[in-house]
Backbone as CSV, one residue per row, in Angstrom:
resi,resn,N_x,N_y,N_z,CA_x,CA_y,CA_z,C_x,C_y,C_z
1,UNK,-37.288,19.976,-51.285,-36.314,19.225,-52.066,-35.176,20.138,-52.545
2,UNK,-35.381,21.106,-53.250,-34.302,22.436,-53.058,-33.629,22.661,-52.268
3,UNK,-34.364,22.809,-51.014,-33.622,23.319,-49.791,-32.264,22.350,-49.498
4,UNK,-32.658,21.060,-49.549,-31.388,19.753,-49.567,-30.214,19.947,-50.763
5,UNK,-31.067,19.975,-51.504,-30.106,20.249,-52.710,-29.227,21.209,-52.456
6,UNK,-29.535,22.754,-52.177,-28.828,23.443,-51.637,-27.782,23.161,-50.334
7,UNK,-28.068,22.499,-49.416,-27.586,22.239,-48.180,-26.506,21.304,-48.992
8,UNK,-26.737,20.551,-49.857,-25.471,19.083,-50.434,-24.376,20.443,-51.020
9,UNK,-25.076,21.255,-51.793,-24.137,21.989,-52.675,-23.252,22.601,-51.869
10,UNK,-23.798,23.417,-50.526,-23.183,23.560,-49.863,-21.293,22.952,-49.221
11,UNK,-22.132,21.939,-48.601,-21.646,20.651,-47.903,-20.538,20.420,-49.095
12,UNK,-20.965,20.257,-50.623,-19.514,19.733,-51.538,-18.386,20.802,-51.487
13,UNK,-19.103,22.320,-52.207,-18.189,23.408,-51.548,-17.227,23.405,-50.424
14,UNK,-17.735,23.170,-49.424,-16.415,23.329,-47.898,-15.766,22.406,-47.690
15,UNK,-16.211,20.907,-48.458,-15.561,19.520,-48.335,-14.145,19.817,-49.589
16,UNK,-14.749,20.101,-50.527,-14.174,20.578,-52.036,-14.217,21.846,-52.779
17,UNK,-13.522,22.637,-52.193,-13.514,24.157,-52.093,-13.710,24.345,-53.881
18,UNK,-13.851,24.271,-54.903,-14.177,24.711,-55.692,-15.333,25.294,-56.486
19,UNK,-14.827,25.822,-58.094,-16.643,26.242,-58.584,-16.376,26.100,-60.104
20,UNK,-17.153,26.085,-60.866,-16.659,26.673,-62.149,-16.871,28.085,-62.062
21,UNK,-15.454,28.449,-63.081,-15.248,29.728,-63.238,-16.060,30.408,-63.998
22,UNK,-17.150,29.823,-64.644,-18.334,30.550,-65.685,-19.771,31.032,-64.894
23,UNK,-20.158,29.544,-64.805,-21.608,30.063,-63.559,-21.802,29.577,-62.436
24,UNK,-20.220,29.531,-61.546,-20.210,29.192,-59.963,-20.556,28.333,-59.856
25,UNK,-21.051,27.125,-60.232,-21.366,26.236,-59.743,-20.537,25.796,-58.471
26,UNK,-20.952,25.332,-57.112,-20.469,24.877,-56.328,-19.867,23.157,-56.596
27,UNK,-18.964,22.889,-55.688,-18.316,21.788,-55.708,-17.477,20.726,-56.984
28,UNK,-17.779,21.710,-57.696,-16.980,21.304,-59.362,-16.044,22.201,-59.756
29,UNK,-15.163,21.688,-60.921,-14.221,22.730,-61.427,-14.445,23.114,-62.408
30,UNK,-15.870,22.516,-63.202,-16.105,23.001,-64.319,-17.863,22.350,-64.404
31,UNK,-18.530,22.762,-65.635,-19.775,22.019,-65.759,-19.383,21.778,-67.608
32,UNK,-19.493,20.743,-68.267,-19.408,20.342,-68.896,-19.768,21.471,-70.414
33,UNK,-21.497,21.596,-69.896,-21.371,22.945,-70.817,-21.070,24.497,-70.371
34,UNK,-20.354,24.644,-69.948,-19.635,26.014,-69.780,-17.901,25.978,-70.153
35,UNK,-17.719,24.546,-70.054,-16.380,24.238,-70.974,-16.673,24.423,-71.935
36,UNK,-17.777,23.824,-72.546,-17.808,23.768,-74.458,-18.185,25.480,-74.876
37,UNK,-18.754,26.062,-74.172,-18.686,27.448,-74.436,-17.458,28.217,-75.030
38,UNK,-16.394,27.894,-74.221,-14.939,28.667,-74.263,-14.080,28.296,-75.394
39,UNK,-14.737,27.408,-75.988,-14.086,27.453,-77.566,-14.735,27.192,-78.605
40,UNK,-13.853,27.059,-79.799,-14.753,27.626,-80.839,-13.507,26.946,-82.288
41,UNK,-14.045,26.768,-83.033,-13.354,26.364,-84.285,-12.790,26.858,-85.294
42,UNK,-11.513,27.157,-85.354,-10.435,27.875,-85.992,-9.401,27.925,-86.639
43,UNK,-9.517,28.368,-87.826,-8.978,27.582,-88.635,-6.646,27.614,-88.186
44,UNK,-6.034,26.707,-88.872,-4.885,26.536,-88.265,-4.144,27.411,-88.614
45,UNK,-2.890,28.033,-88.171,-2.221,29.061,-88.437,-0.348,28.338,-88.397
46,UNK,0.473,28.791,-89.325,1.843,28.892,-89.082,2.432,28.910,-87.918
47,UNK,3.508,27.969,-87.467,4.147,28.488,-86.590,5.847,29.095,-86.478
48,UNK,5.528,29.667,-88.080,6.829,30.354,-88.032,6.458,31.621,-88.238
49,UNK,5.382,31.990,-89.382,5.083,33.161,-89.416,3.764,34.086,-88.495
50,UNK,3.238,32.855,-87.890,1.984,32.791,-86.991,0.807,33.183,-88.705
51,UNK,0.620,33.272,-89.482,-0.098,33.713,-90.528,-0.766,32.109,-90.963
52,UNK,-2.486,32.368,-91.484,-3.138,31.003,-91.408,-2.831,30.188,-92.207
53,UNK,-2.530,29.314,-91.797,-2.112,27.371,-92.668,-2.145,27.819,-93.989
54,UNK,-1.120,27.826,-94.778,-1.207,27.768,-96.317,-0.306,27.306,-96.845
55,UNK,-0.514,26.710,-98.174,0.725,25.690,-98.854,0.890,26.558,-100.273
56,UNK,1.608,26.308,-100.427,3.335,25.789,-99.800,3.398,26.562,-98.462
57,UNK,3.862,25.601,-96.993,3.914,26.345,-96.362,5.824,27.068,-95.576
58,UNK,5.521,27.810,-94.712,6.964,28.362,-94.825,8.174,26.941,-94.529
59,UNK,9.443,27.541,-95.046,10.354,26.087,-94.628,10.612,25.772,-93.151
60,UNK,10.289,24.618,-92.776,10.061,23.969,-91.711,8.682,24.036,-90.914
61,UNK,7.666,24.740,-91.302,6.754,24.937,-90.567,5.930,23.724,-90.707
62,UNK,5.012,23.893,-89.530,3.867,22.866,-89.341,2.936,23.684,-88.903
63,UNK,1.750,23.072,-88.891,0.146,23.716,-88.575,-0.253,23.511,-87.296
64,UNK,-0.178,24.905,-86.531,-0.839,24.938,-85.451,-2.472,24.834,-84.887
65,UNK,-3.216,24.216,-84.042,-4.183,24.627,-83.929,-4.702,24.965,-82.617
66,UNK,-5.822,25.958,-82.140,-5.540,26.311,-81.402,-7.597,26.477,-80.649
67,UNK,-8.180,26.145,-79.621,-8.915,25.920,-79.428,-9.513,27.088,-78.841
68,UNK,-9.182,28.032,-78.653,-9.697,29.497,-78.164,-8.669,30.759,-78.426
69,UNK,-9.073,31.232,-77.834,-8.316,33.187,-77.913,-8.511,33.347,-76.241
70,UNK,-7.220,33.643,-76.028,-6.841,33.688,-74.717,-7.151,35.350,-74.134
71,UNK,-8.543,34.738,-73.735,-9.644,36.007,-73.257,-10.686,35.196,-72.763
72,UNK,-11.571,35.850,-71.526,-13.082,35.234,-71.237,-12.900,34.249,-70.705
73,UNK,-13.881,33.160,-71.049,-14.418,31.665,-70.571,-12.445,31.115,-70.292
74,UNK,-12.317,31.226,-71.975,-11.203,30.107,-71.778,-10.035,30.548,-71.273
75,UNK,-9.818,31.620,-70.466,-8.320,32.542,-69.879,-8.793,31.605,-68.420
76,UNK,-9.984,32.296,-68.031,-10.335,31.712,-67.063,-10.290,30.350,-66.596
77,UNK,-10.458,29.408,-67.245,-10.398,28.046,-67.037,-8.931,27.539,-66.833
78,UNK,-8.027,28.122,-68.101,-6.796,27.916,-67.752,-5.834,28.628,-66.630
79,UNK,-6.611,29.739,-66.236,-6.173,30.413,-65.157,-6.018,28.997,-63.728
80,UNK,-7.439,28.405,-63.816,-7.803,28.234,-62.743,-6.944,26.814,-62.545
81,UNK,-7.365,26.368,-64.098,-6.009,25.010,-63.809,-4.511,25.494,-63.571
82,UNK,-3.645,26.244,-64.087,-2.631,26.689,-63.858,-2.023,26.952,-62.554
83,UNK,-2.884,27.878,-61.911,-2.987,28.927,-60.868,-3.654,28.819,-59.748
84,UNK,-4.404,27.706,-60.016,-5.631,27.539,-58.667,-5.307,26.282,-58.423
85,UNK,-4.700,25.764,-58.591,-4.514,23.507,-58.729,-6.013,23.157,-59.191
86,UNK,-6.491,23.452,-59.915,-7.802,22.858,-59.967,-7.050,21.708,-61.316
87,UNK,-6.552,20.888,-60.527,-5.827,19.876,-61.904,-6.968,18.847,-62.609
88,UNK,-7.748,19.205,-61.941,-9.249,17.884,-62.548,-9.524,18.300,-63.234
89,UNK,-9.245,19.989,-63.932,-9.880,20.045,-64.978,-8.806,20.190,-66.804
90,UNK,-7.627,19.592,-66.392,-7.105,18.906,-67.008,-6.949,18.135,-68.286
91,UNK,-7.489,17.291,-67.818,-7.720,16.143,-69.050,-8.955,16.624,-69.637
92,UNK,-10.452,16.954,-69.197,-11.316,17.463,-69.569,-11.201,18.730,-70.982
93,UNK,-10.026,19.442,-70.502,-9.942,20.387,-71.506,-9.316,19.926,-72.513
94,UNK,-8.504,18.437,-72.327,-7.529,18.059,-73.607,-8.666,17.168,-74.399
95,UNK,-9.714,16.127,-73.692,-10.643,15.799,-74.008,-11.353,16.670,-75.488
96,UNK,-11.665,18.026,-74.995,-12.441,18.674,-75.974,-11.642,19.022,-76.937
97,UNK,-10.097,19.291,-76.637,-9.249,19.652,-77.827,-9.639,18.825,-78.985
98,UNK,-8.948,17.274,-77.993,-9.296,16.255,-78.969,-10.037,15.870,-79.462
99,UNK,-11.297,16.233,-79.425,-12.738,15.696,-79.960,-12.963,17.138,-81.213
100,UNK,-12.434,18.685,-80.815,-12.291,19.701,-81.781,-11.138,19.679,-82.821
101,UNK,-10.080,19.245,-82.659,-8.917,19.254,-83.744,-9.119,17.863,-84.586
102,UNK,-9.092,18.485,-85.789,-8.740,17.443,-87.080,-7.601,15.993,-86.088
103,UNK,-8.127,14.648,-86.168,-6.400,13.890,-86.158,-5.523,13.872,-87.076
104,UNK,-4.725,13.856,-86.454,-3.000,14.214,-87.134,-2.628,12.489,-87.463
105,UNK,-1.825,12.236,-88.568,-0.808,11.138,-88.436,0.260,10.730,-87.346
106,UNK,0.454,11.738,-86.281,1.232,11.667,-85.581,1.247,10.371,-84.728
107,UNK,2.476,9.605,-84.553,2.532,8.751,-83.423,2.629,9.063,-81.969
108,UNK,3.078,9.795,-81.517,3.133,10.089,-80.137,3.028,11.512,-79.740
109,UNK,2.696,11.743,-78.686,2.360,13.504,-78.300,3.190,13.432,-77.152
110,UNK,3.723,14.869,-77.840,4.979,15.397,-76.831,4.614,16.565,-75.933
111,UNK,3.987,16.756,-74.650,4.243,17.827,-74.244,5.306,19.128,-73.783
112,UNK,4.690,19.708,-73.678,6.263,21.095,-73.725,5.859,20.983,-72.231
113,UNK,7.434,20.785,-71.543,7.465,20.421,-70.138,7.354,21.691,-69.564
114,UNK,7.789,21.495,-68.011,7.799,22.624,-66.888,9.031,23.004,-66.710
115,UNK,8.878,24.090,-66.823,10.649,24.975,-66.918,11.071,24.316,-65.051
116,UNK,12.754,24.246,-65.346,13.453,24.110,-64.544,13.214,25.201,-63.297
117,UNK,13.087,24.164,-62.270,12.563,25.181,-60.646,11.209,25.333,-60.815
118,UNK,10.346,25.221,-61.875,8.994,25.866,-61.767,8.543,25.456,-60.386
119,UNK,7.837,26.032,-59.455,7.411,25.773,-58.748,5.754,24.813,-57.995
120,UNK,5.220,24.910,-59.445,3.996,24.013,-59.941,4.128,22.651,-59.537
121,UNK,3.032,22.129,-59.249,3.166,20.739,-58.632,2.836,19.737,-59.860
122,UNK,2.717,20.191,-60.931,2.023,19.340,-61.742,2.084,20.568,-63.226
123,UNK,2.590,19.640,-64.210,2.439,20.299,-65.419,1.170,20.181,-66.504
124,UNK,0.563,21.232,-66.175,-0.568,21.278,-67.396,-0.799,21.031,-68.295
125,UNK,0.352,20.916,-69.078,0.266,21.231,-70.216,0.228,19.308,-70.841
126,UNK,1.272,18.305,-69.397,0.718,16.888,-69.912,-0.894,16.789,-69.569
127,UNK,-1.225,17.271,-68.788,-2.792,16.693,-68.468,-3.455,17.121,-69.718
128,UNK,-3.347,18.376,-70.737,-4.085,18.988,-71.310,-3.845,17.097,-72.834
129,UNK,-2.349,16.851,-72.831,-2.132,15.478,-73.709,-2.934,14.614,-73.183
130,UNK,-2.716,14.180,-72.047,-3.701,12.801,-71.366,-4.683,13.047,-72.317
131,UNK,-5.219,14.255,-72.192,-7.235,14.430,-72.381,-7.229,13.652,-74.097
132,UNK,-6.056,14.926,-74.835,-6.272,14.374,-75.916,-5.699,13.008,-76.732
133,UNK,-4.598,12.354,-75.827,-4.828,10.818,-75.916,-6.216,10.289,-76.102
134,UNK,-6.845,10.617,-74.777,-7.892,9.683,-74.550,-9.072,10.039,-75.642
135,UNK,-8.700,10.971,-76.138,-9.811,11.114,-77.472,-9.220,10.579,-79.001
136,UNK,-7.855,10.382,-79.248,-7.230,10.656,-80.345,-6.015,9.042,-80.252
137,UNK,-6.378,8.325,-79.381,-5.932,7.175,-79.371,-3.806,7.329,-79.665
138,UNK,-3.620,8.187,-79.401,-1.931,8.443,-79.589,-1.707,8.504,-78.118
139,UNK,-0.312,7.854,-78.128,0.416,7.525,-76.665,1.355,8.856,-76.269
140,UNK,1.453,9.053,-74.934,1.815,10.843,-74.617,3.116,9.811,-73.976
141,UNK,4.365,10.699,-74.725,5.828,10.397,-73.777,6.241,11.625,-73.331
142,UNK,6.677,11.662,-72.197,7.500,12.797,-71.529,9.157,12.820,-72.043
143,UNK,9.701,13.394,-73.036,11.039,13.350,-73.883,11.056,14.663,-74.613
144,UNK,10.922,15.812,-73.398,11.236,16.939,-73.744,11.755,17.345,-73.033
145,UNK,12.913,18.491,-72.652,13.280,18.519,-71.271,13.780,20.111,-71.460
146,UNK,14.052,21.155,-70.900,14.571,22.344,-70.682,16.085,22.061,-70.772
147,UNK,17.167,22.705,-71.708,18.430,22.606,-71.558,19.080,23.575,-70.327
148,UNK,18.166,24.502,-69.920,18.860,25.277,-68.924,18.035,26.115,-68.466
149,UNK,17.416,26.525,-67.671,16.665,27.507,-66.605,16.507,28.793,-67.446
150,UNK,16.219,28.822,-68.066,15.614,29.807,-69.223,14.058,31.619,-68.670
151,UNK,13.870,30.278,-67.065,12.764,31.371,-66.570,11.543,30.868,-66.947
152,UNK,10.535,31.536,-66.693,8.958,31.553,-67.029,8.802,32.528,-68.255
153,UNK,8.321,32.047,-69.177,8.213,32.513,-70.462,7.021,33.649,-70.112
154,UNK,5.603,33.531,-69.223,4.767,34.308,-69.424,5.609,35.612,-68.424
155,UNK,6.671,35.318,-67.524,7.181,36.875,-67.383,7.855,37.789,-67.834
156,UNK,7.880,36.858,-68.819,9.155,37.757,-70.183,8.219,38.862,-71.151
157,UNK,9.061,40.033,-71.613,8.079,40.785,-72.635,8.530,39.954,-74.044
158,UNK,7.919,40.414,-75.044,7.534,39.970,-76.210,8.803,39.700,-76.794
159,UNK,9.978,40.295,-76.590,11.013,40.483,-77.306,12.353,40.100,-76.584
160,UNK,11.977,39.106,-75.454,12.133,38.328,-75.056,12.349,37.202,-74.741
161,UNK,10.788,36.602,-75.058,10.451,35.432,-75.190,11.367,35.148,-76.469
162,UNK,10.642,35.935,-77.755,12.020,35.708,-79.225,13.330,35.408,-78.994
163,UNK,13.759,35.675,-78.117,14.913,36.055,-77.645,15.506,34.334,-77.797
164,UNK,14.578,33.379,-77.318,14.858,32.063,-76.949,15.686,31.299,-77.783
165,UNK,16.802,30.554,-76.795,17.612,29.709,-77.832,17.075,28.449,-78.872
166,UNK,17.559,28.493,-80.008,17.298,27.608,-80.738,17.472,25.957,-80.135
167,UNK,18.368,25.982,-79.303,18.492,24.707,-78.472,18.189,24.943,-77.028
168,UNK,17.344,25.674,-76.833,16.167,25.691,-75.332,15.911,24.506,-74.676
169,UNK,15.357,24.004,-75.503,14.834,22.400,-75.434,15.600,21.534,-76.121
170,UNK,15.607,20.415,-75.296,15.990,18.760,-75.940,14.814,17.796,-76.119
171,UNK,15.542,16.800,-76.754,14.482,15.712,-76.830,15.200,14.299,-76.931
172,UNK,14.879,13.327,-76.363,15.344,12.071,-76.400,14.985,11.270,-78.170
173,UNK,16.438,10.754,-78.082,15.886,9.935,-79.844,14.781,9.725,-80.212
174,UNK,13.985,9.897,-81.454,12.719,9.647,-81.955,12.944,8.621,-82.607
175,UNK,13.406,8.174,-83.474,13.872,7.357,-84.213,12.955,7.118,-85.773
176,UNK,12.836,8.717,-86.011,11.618,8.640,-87.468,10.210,9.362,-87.046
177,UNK,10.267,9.013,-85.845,8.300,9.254,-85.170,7.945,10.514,-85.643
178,UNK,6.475,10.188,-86.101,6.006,11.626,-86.486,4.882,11.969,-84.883
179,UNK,5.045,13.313,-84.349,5.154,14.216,-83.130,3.930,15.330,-83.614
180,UNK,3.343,14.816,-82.107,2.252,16.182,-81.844,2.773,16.719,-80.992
181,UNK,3.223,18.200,-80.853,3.672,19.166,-80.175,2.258,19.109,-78.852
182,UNK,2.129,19.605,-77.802,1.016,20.400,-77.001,1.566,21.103,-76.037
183,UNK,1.145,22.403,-76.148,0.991,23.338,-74.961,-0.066,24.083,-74.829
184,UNK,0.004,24.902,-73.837,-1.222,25.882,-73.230,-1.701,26.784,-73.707
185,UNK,-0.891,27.753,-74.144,-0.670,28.987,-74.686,0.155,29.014,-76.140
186,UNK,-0.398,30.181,-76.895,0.537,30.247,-77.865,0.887,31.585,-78.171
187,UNK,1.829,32.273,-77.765,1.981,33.463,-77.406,2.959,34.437,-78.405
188,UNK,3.763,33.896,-78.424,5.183,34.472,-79.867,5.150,33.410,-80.824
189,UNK,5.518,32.136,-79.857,5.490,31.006,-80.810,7.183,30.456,-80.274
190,UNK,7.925,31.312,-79.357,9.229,30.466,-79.779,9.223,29.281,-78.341
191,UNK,8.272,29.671,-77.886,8.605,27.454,-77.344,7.952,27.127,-78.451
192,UNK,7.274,26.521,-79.169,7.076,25.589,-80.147,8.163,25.762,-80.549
193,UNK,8.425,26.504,-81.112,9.493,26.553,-82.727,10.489,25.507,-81.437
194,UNK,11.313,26.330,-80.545,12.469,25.700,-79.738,12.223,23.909,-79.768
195,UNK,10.588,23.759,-79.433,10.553,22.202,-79.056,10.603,21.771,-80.823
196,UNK,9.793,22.287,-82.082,10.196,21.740,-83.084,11.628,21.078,-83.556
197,UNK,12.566,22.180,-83.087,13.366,21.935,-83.524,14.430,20.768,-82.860
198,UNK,14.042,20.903,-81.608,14.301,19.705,-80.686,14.046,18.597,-81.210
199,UNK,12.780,17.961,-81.815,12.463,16.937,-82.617,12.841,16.934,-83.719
200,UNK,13.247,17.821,-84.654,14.084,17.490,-85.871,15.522,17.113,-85.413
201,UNK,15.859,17.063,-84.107,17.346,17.236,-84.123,17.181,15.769,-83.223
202,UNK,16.151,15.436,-82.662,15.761,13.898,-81.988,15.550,13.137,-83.195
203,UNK,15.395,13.086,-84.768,15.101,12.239,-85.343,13.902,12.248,-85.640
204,UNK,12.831,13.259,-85.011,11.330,13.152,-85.526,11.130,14.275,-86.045
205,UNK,9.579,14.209,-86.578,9.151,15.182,-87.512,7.508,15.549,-86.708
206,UNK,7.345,16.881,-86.448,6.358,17.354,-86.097,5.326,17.544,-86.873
207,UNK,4.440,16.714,-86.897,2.775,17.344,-87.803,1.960,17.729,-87.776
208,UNK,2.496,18.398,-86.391,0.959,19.470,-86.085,1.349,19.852,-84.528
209,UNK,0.726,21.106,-84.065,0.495,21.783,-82.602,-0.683,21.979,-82.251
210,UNK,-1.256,21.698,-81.274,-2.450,21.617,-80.695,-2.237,22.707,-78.709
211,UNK,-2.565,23.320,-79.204,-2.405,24.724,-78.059,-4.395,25.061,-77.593
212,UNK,-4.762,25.282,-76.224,-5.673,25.729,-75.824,-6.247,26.777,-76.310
213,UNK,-5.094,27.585,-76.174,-5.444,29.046,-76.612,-4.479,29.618,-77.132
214,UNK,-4.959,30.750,-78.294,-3.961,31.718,-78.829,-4.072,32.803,-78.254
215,UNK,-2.979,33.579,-77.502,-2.687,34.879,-77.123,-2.653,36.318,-78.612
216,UNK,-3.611,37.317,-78.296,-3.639,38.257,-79.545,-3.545,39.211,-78.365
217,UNK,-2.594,40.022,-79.254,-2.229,41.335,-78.272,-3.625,42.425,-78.091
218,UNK,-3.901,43.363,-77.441,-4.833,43.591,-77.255,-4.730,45.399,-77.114
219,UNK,-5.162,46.243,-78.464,-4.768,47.406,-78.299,-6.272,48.230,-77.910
220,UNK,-7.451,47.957,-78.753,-8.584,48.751,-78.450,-9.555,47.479,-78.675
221,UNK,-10.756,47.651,-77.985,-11.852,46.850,-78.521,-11.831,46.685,-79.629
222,UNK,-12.231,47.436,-80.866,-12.313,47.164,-82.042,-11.127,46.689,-82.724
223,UNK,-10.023,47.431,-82.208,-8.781,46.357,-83.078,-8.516,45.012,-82.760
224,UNK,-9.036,44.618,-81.280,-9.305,43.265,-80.668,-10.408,42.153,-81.757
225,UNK,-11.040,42.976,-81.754,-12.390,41.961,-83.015,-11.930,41.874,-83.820
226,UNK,-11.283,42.770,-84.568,-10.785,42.897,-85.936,-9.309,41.621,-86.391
227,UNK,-8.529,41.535,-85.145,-7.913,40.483,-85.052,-8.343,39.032,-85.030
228,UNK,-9.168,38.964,-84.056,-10.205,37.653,-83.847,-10.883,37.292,-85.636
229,UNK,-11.166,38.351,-85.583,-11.994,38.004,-87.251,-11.391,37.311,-88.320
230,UNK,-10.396,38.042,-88.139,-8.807,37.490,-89.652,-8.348,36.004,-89.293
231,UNK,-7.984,35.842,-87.464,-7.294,34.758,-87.328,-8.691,33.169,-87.735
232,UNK,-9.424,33.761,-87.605,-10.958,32.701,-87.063,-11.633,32.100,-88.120
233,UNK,-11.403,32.531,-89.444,-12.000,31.944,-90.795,-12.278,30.450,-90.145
234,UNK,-14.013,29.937,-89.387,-14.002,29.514,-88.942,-14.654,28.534,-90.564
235,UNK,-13.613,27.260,-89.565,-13.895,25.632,-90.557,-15.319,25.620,-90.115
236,UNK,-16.200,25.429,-91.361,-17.524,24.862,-91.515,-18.450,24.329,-89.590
């Protein structure tokens, strides 16, 4: 009975070239628990000063949250959706966002689109909304758009990315709507801020960011933990 089993696993593999990126599983892009592994519960942080959620908070800011530390299980997963087309695993990961993040008041979720020319067949960062629609009952509109070919943000250095115009991004009229930001990564912070401000200047008001993972720079092992520790004051 093994032996078949093996021979199917096979057989899904070469039909459906994939695995999960944790414990190989053949013919899947993920196993359900090796997703829930790769994150973890954390408390929300600024996205002006990146420093954790506190009130009074800075002027204009809103509360980010962020479902891993972009290392391990969860680099990997988003690697593989990004980088590998493994797009099925997609909604799955916005799924768990949404079932891990507090709900927001927000009416509609805005994803941070695909830079102009990207060459990607498909933007991640809506599938990662789909997921958390389908957990969080808010409707995902595409009404963000790149004002100008700006490049790929992850090939830019740090001081760089900052670099980004305050009007980077647009947004089509809101007309009042209160806005869930989502992207992949959260790395400097200035696409959020750029798309925030896009929606204050559309008429809406942002109440929250919901990001996969937070990027922490990475100098020695121990200064690596020591970061993780401060950002992670993990909620109950």
């Amino acid at each position: 009975m093994q032996f078949t089993g093996n021979i199917l696993s096979l057989l899904q593999h070469f039909l459906f070239p994939q695995h999960c990126p944790v414990c190989g599983k053949l013919g899947a892009a993920f196993c359900d628990e090796c997703l829930e592994q790769a994150v973890s519960r954390f408390s929300p942080f600024c996205n002006v000063c990146g420093g954790v959620w506190a009130m009074p908070p800075c002027s204009g800011a809103f509360p980010c949250y962020f479902a891993s530390v972009y290392d391990g299980y969860a680099k990997q997963f988003l690697l593989n959706l990004k980088y590998r087309n493994s797009r099925s695993l997609g909604v799955p990961m916005g799924r768990l966002m949404g079932r891990l993040f507090e709900k927001t008041e927000a009416e509609v979720i805005l994803p941070v689109p695909l830079h102009i020319n990207s060459s990607r067949a498909f933007n991640q960062t809506e599938l990662l909304a789909k997921g958390i629609s389908e957990e969080q009952g808010i409707p995902v509109e595409d009404m963000l758009v790149w004002s100008d070919d700006f490049g790929r943000q992850v090939e830019k250095k740090a001081g760089e990315r900052k670099a980004l115009p305050e009007n980077a991004i647009d947004c089509r009229p809101l007309f009042g709507k209160k806005v869930l930001l989502v992207d992949d990564v959260y790395t400097t912070g200035s696409t959020v801020r750029s798309a925030g401000k896009a929606v204050r200047r559309a008429g809406g008001k942002v109440v929250a960011a919901y990001f996969w993972s937070r990027s922490v720079r990475r100098k020695s092992s121990d200064e690596f933990d020591d970061i993780i520790d401060a950002l992670s004051l993990e909620i109950g």
